[in-house]
C-alpha angles and dihedrals in degrees: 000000000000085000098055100043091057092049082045089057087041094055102050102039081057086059093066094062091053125101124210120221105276105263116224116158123250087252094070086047125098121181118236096213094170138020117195131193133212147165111266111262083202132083090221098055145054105211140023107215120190119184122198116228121195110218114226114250130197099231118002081216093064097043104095093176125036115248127229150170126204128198126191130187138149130213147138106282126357101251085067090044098054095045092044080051090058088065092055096064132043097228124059123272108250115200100184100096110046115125100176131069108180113191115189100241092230087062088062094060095071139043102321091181099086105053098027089058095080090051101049090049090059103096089189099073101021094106101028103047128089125215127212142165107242123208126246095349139338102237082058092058106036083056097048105105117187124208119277080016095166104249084239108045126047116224091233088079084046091072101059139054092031083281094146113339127042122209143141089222078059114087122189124202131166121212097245085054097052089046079050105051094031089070108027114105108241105027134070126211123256117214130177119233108228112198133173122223119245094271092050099232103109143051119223124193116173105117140063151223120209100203121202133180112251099003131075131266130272121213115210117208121226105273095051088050087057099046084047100048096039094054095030098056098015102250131182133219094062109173124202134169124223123204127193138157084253110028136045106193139164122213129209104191113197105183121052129178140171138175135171145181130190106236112221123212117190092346092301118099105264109181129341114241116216118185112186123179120185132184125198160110142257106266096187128008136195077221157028107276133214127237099214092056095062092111085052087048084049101053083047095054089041097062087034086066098028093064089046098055086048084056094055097040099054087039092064098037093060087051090052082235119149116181089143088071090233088145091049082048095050085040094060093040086090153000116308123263126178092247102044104114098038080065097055092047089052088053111031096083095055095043115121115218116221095221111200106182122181121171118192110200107198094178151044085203089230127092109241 
């Protein structure tokens, strides 16, 4: 009785040194849906920061036009842009539910420490946030608003994270990813480049950045932002066209799967082993196709991507590029030593890759 008496009085007298989570109502509240980030237009500042604010609406029914806020403001760092930006609105900035990060592509090719540093502090969007690289600048994009866009979410998170469209020219990263793999030894970041088209009524996401410290930034077309997403998450609806004398076809390749492993030899990396195995079916033909001859259309489309991931992996070697991880692979393949990774940088550009390639067509894509 005596015991629990005493744990009763600790207790409470616990209680008086805690603190409750300030309480504000959700009227002073507006929600910070997007943050973009700009090089300063000003002689005085860095950076231009513009956060978009969704304005609260009564029924989203009711509600014909999305509604939104926008505040601008330039300064030297973003912490000071962002506290200068709650003076510019009655209700308290809430951070908790922004999805987008847009970073102006210029501003990758520098130092991103700096002003990515803020950002990658703030615990509350760590893991919700994407991040991107906007052309030409982020204030054009977060104020680009498509047509049908909802009143509550903005398109821009329908884009990623396989939310609302689906695609392999459509890379996802989140910004605690892009933290993870910016300052890992042996893998490069990955961002999507969102652009607008001339009118401003549409988004448009098909193409890629690899971003590396100290180094500048390497845009991926289309097409190589395809081959890299496709074999790096495992994405389906890889398209590829194959061309003959003869045939004129269109893949759409549903399953895709890759795994690798860096070969050693006498305790030095000797060659890179990439297996990749792909199962699909012709989407579109020059002719009719025949059933029967699905194992020839398979070897076709085999050497057709063979020869185009040849194509990616030797790009970015020569680049000395590696958004694949194949150094953080080599790097947990045995016990640490100081000078591990310099060895892996020394040998990386003169690795072979040993490339395996084998496409299964199950379909002709037409009923016989």
């Amino acid at each position: 009785m005596k015991l629990n008496i005493k744990l009763l009085i600790t207790t409470l007298g616990m209680a008086c040194f805690l603190t409750g989570c300030g309480f504000k109502d959700i009227d002073n509240r507006i929600f910070v849906t997007g943050i973009g980030i700009d090089p300063s237009e000003k002689e005085e500042g860095k950076y231009k920061v513009t956060l978009k604010l969704a304005i609260p609406v009564s029924t989203i029914q009711q509600e014909k036009e999305p509604s939104y806020q926008y505040l601008v403001h330039e300064g030297d760092n973003i912490e000071e842009a962002v506290r200068i930006l709650e003076t510019h609105t009655d209700k308290t900035l809430e951070f908790g539910h922004t999805k987008i990060i847009l970073v102006n592509e210029k501003l990758l090719e520098g130092d991103i420490k700096e002003f990515m540093d803020y950002l990658f502090r703030r615990g509350d969007i760590q893991t919700i946030a994407w991040v991107g690289a906007a052309k030409p600048t982020a204030e054009e994009i977060l104020r680009t608003e498509p047509k049908g866009e909802s009143a509550v979410i903005s398109p821009l998170s329908k884009f990623f994270g396989n939310v609302g469209t689906e695609s392999p020219y459509i890379v996802s990263t989140y910004l605690y990813e892009f933290r993870r793999s910016f300052y890992s030894e042996g893998i490069d970041a990955v961002l999507p480049i969102v652009e607008s088209n001339e009118s401003g009524t549409q988004l448009i996401v098909n193409k890629s950045i690899i971003v590396k410290e100290k180094q500048d930034s390497y845009h991926l077309s289309s097409n190589l932002t395809s081959d890299f997403n496709a074999l790096a998450n495992n994405i389906g609806g890889y398209s590829v066209k194959l061309e003959t004398d003869e045939l004129n076809l269109v893949l759409n390749l549903i399953d895709v799967n890759m795994k690798y492993k860096v070969v050693k030899k006498n305790d030095q990396p000797s060659s890179i082993k990439v297996d990749v195995k792909m199962s699909g079916v012709v989407s579109q033909s020059n002719k009719r196709l025949n059933v029967e001859n699905l194992d020839e259309y398979s070897k076709l489309a085999t050497k057709e991507i063979e020869t185009r991931l040849k194509e990616l992996f030797t790009t970015l070697q020569k680049e000395e590029l590696d958004p694949f991880g194949f150094g953080l692979k080599y790097r947990t393949m045995q016990l640490y030593e100081k000078d591990i990774f310099d060895k892996w940088k020394q040998a990386y550009p003169n690795l072979p890759f040993d490339l395996t390639v084998d496409v299964s067509l199950k379909s002709t894509g037409t009923i016989q």
